[in-house]
N, C-alpha and C positions, 0 to 999 in steps of 0.2 A: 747718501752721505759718502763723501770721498773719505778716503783713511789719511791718504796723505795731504798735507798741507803746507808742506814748505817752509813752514815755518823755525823748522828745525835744523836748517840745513847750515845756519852759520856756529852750531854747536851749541847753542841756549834753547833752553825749554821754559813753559811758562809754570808757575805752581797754581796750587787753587788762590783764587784772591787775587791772580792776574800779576804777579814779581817775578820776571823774566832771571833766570838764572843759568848758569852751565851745566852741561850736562855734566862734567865731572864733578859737582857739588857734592859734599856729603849728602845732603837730603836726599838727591836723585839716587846716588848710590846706594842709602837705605832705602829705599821706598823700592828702590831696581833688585835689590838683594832681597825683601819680602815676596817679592812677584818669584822671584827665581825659587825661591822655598813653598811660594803654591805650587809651581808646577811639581818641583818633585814631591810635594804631597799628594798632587794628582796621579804621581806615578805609583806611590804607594799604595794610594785607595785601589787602582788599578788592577794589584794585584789579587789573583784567585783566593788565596786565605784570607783575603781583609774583605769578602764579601758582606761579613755581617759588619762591618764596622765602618760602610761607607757611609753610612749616612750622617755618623759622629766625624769621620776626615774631610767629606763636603763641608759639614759644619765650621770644623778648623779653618778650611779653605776659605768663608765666607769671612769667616774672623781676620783671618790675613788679609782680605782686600778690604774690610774694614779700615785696620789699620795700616795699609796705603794709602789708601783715602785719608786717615790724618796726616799721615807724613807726605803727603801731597801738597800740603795745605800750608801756605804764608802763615804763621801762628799770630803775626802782627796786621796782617792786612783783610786776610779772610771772613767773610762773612756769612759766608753759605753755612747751611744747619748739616752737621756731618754723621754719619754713624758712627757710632763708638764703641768701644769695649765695655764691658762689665762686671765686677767679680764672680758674679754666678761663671763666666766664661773659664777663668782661672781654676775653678773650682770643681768644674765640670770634667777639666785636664784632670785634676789629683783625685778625684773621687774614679775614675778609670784605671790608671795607675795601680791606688791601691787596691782594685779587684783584682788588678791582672796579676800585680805583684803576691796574691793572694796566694795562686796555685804555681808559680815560678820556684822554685828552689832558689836557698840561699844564695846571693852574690859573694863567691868567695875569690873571684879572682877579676881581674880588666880582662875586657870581652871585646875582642878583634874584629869590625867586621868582616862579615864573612859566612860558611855553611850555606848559604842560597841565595840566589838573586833577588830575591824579595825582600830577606833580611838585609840584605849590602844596601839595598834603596834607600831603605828606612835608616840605615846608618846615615847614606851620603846626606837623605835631608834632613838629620841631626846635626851633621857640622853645617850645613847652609844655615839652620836655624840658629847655633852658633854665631856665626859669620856676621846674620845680621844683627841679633844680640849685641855684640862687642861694634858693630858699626853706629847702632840706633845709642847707645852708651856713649859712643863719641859726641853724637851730634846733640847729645842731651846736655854736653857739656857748656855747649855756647846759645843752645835756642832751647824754645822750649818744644819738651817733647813729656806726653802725659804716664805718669808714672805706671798706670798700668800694660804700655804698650811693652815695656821691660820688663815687667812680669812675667806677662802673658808669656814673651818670648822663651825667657827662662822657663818656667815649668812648660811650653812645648817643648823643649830641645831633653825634659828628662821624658817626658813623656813619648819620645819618639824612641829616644834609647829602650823603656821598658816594653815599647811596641815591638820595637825589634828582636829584645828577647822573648817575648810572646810569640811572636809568629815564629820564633825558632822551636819553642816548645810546642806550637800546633803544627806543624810540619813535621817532629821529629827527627830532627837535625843539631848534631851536638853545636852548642856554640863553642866558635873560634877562641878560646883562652890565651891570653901571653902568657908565654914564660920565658924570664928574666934568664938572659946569658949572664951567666958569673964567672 
């Protein structure tokens, strides 16, 4: 099977369902902005401290291409039977969370990324998860886009945050605190 196909080359891509659209479409750019937040999840999983907790971030990982796989998808013309999200998914995030949050000390201040390359990953694919959050928000505006795909989003992007203070606490590395020039 070739990779390439040419068919791309006058700057429109096809979605699922066969509706030929630009590549600068919002869909392409949420669906392109979910892909970019797998990878830096893969980069997270990656690292040495999140050894026990790869198999819960492949899982995220799978969930995001998941939902590419929707936001792939003509919501009017599609036929194909797709993978989906589920609340146990969502739930799976906050019941993690609240373990982690468990043994973390109080948040008492805004926390910088920073203190270790591990932790700043986990930061960066915080605002990617962000990024596509507020992007999948836009396109939810005019098409349709299934209500838990913005969940989902949402509770990974706190759920990344509290990873990242996790693995500041398992490394023993103060986190980065701001504080406020007055």
């Amino acid at each position: 099977m070739k990779i390439y196909t040419k068919t791309g080359d006058q700057g429109l891509t096809s979605l699922i369902g066969g509706t030929r659209v630009p590549k600068s479409s919002l869909r392409i750019e949420c669906y392109g902005t979910v892909d970019e937040l797998n990878s830096h999840i893969g980069l997270v999983r990656d690292q040495d401290v999140n050894a026990a907790r790869r198999p819960l971030l492949k899982e995220i990982q799978d969930r995001l291409f998941t939902m590419g796989s929707a936001l792939a998808a003509d919501p009017e013309k599609s036929k194909m039977k797709l993978p989906d999200l589920h609340p146990a998914d969502v739930t799976l995030l906050e019941d993690e969370m609240d373990r982690m949050n468990a043994e973390l000390p109080e948040l008492r201040a805004f926390i910088l990324p920073g203190g270790h390359p591990a932790v700043s990953q986990a930061h960066v694919a915080r605002c990617v998860c962000r990024r596509a959050e507020r992007m999948v928000i836009h396109l939810s505006e005019d098409s349709f886009v299934a209500d838990l795909v913005v969940v989902y989003l949402n509770r990974l992007s706190d759920y990344l945050f509290v990873l990242s203070r996790y693995m500041a606490h398992e490394l023993g590395v103060e986190e980065v605190t701001w504080k406020a020039r007055l």
